[in-house]
N, C-alpha and C positions, 0 to 999 in steps of 0.2 A: 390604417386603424391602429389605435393605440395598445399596450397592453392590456387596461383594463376594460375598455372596449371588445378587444377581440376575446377575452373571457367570458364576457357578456355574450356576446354571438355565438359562444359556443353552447351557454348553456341552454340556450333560444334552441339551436339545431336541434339539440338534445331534445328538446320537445316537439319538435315538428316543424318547427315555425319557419313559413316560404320567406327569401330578404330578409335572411337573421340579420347580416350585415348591417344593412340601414335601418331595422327597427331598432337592433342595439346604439347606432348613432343617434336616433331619434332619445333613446331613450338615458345618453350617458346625456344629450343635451340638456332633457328635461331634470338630470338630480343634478347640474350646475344651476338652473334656474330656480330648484327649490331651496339649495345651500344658500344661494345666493337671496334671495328674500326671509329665509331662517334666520338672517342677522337682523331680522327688524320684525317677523311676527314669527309665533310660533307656528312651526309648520310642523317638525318632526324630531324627534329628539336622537335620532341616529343622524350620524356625521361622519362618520368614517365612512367613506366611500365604497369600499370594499364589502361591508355591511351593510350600507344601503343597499348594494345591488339585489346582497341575498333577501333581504326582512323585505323590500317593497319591490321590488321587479320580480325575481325569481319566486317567491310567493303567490306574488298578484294575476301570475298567467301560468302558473301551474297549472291551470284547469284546462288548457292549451291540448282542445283533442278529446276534450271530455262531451260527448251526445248532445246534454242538456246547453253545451254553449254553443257546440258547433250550428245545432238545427237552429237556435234563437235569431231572431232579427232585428228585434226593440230590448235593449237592456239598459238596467236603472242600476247607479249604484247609491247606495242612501247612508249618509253620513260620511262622505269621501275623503272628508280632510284634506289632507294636501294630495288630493288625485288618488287614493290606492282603494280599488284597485284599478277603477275606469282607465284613466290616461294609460296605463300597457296595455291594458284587454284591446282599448282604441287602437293602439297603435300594433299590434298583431292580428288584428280584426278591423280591414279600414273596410269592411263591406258593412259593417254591422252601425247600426246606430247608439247611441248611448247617451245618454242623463243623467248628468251628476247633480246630485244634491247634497247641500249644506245648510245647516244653520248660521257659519261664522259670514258676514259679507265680505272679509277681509280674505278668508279663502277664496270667496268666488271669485274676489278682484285677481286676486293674485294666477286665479287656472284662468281666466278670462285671456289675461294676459299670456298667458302659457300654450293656451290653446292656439293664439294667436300664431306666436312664437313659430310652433309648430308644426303651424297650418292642418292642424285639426279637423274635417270638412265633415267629419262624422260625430261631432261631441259636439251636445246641449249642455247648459249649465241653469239650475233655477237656486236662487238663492229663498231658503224654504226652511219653516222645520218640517220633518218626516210627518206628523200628525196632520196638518193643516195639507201639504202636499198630496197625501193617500184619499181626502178625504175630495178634493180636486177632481171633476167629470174626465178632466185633460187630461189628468197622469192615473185614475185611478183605475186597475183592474187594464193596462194598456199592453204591459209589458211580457216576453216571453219569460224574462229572464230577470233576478234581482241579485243582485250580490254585494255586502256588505263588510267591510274590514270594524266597522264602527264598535266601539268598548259599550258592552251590555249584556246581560246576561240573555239565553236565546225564548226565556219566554217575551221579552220584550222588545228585542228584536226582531222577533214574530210578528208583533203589534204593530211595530212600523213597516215593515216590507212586505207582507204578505197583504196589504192591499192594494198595491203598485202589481202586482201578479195578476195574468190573467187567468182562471183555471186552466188548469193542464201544464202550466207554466213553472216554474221550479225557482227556487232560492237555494242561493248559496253562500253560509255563513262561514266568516272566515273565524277561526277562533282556535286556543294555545290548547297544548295537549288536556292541558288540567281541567281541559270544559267538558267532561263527557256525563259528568254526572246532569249538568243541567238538559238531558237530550230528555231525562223522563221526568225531571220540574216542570220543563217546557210541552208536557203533551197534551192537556187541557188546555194551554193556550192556540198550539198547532192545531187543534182539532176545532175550535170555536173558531177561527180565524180562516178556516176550508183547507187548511192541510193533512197530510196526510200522515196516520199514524210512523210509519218509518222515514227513518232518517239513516242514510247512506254516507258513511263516515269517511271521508278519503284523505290520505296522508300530502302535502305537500313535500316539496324538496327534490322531485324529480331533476330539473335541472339542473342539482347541484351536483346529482352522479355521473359528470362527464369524463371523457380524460380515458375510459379504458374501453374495452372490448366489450358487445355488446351481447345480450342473450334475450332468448325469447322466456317471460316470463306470465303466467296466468293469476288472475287476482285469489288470493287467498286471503282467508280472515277467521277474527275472533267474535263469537258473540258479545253482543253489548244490551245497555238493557235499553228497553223497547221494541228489540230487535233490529235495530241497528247493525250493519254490516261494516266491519274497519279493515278495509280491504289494505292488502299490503304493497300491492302492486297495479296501476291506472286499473279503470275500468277497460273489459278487453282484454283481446289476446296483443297484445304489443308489444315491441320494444322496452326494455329497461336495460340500465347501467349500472354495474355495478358499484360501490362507492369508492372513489381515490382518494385517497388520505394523504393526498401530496401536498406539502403544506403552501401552496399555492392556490387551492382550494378552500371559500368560505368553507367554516363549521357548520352543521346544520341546523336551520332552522325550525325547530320542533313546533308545526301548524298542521290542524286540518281544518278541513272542508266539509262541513256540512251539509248535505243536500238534502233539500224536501221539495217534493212534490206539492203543488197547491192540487184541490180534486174536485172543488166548486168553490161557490162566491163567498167573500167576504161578508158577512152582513154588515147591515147600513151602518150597525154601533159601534163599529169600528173603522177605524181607530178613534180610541175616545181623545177629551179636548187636550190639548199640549201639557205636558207636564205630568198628565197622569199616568199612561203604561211606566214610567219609570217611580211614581211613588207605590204605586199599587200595581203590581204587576198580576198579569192573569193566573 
């Protein structure tokens, strides 16, 4: 295993993850395969390798150990773009099933192929937009679990993924520090759409604190509004790492996670027809 390979493994351990080794293989395989089609569609705008690993690997499976994923069986991701976060959730979770959705065909073609690649045996792909898809007997109201990297603000990403949820079921929205005001924009949507007034705010970047000696740390946090909780350490009494500042180490990715709870059903009126939760947001 190479060097930046076995960096990858390690920050995998750091989360728990059983055959860091080979999911890290699988997974340095898969950003040659997406570099490698980025020269002919847009896939992703990070290229530096090193930086890939942290913005879409080390990101994508931070949830790595988190309740809501572990119990889940059937998860959707909506809007996936070039695979993030499905294909690592996939590949750390090959018991789990998963469905990725896109709008571009040229994405699907391109994970089609990746999936292949990788021999896959747990990854669906529908080529979809999110509104037409939710609204689908097949996929609507199926899922434990939804998680989304997709660019939108969270009343509208509400719109799309919370009826791919089954109740009881939870979402998990990936989005940059500077989204915390949209958690009380988004609460008449979350509430019309069967979620649940709170949202459980958790920090990304666990595995980038590898490298030094370990301690036992419990979640603590700050109020947010809605009542939101922004926990500073996993959910749980777990394991954390301190940070190394070795400059061998990505910088850190400043991301949370979102979680909500879905608490009943969707109504029928949603998601309305394509096009519209993004002009008229709830």
């Amino acid at each position: 295993m190479d060097g930046k390979a076995e960096r990858l493994a390690q920050g995998l351990r750091t989360l728990g993850v059983p055959n860091a080794g080979s999911a890290a293989s699988a997974m340095e395989y898969f950003m040659s395969l997406v570099l490698e089609r980025n020269e002919v569609i847009n896939l992703t705008s990070v290229t530096e390798e090193r930086e890939f690993v942290e913005k879409h690997f080390f990101d994508s499976v931070s949830c790595f150990g988190w309740p809501e994923i572990e119990d889940a069986k059937q998860v959707v991701d909506v809007g996936t773009g070039a695979g993030f976060p499905g294909i690592p959730l996939a590949i750390v979770f090959p018991e789990k099933r998963f469905l990725l959705i896109d709008a571009l065909g040229k994405r699907i073609d391109f994970l089609r192929e990746a999936v292949a690649a990788l021999q896959l045996e747990n990854v669906s792909l529908l080529h979809s937009r999110a509104e037409e898809a939710g609204r689908d007997r097949q996929y609507r109201e199926r899922y434990d679990l939804c998680v989304s990297r997709a660019v939108g603000r969270l009343s509208v990403l509400s719109e799309y993924c919370f009826p791919f949820v089954s109740p009881g079921g939870f979402l998990y929205a990936y989005k940059t520090m500077n989204a915390m005001t949209e958690i009380e924009d988004s609460r008449l949507a979350r509430q019309l759409l069967g979620g649940a007034i709170e949202v459980d705010v958790r920090p990304t970047g666990r595995a980038l604190d590898c490298g030094s000696e370990t301690e036992t740390g419990s979640p603590h946090g700050k109020s947010l509004p809605d009542g939101a909780a922004c926990a500073e350490a996993e959910p749980g009494n777990r394991k954390r790492r301190k940070t190394d500042a070795k400059d061998d180490h990505p910088r850190r990715y400043e991301h949370n996670i979102m979680v909500m709870k879905k608490i009943r059903a969707t109504p029928l009126a949603y998601p309305r027809k394509a096009g519209t939760p993004g002009r008229a947001p709830l």
